[in-house]
C-alpha positions as semicolon CSV with decimal commas, in nm:
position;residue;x (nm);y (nm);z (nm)
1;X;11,820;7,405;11,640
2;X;12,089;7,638;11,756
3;X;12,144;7,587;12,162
4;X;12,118;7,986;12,158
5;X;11,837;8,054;11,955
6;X;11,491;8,102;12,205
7;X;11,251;8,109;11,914
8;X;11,017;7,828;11,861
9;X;10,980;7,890;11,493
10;X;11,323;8,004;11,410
11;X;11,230;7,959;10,983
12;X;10,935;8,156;11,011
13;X;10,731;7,869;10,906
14;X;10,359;7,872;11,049
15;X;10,008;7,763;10,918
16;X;9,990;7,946;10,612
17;X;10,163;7,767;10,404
18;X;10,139;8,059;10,075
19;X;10,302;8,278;10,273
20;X;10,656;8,392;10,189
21;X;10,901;8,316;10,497
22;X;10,977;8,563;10,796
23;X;11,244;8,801;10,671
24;X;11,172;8,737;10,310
25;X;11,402;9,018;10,115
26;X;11,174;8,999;9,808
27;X;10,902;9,073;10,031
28;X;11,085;9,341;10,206
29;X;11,195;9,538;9,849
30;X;10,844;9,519;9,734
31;X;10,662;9,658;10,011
32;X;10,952;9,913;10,022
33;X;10,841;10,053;9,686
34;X;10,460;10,036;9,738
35;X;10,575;10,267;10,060
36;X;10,781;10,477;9,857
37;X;10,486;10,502;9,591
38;X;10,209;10,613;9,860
39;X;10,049;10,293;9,851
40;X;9,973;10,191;10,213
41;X;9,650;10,043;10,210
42;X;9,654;9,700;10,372
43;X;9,430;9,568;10,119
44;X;9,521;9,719;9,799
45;X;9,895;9,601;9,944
46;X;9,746;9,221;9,928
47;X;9,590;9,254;9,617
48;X;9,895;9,419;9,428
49;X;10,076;9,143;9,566
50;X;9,909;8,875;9,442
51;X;9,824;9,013;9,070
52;X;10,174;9,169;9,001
53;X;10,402;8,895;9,228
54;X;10,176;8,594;9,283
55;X;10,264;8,635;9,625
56;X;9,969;8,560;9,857
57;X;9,977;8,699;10,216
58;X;9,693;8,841;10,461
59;X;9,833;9,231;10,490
60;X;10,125;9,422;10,496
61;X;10,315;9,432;10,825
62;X;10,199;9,776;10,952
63;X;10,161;9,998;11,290
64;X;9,786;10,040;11,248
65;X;9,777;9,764;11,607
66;X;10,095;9,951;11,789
67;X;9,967;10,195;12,080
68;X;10,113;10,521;11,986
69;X;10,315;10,565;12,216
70;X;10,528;10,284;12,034
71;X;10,446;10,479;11,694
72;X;10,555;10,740;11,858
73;X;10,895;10,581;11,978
74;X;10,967;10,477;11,613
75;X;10,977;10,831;11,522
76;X;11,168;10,976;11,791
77;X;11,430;10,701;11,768
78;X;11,442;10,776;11,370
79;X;11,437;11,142;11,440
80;X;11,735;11,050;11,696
81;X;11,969;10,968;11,419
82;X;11,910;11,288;11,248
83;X;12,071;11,538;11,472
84;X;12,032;11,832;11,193
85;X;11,637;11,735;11,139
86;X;11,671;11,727;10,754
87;X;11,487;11,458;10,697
88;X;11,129;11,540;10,600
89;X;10,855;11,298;10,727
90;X;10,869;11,083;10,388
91;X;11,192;10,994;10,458
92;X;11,101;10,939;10,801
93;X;10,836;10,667;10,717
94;X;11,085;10,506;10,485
95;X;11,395;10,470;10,716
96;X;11,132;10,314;10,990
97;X;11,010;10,082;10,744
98;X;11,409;10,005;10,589
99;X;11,524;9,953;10,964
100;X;11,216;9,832;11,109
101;X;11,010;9,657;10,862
102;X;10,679;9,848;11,009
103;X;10,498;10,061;10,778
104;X;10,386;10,382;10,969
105;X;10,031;10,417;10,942
């Protein structure tokens, strides 16, 4: 393990062993497009998963557990890097989801 590193799981490995890995880019582009499409049902998320990927995992990584006030702060710091406010608030949700990996809820 790297002297720097502070994780204790630096692989992303844990207990569930169907998961795909921390930081999986597969995993990342698929939820991307069920975002894109609307879909943001933690369940239905799962389930599409494993009929259309094989992928098993428990739920999408989402906000639905963040106080508000850190939802909140994901928008503002989006909303921050669009000085002329033309992004609409699809393309909000996406860029915090493409920079953040959280899909708002």
């Amino acid at each position: 393990m790297d002297s720097y590193d502070t994780s204790n799981n630096p692989e992303g490995r844990n207990q569930h062993k169907d998961c795909p890995r921390k930081n999986d880019q597969l995993i990342k582009q698929i939820l991307t497009q069920y975002h894109h499409n609307g879909i943001t049902d933690r369940k239905k998320i799962s389930h599409l998963l494993k009929v259309e990927h094989g992928i098993t995992m428990r739920s999408a990584q989402s906000t639905h557990l963040l106080p508000v006030s850190t939802k909140r702060q994901l928008v503002l710091d989006q909303l921050a890097q669009d000085p002329l406010h033309r992004c609409g608030p699809h393309l909000v949700r996406e860029a915090i989801m493409a920079d953040t990996g959280h899909l708002l809820m």
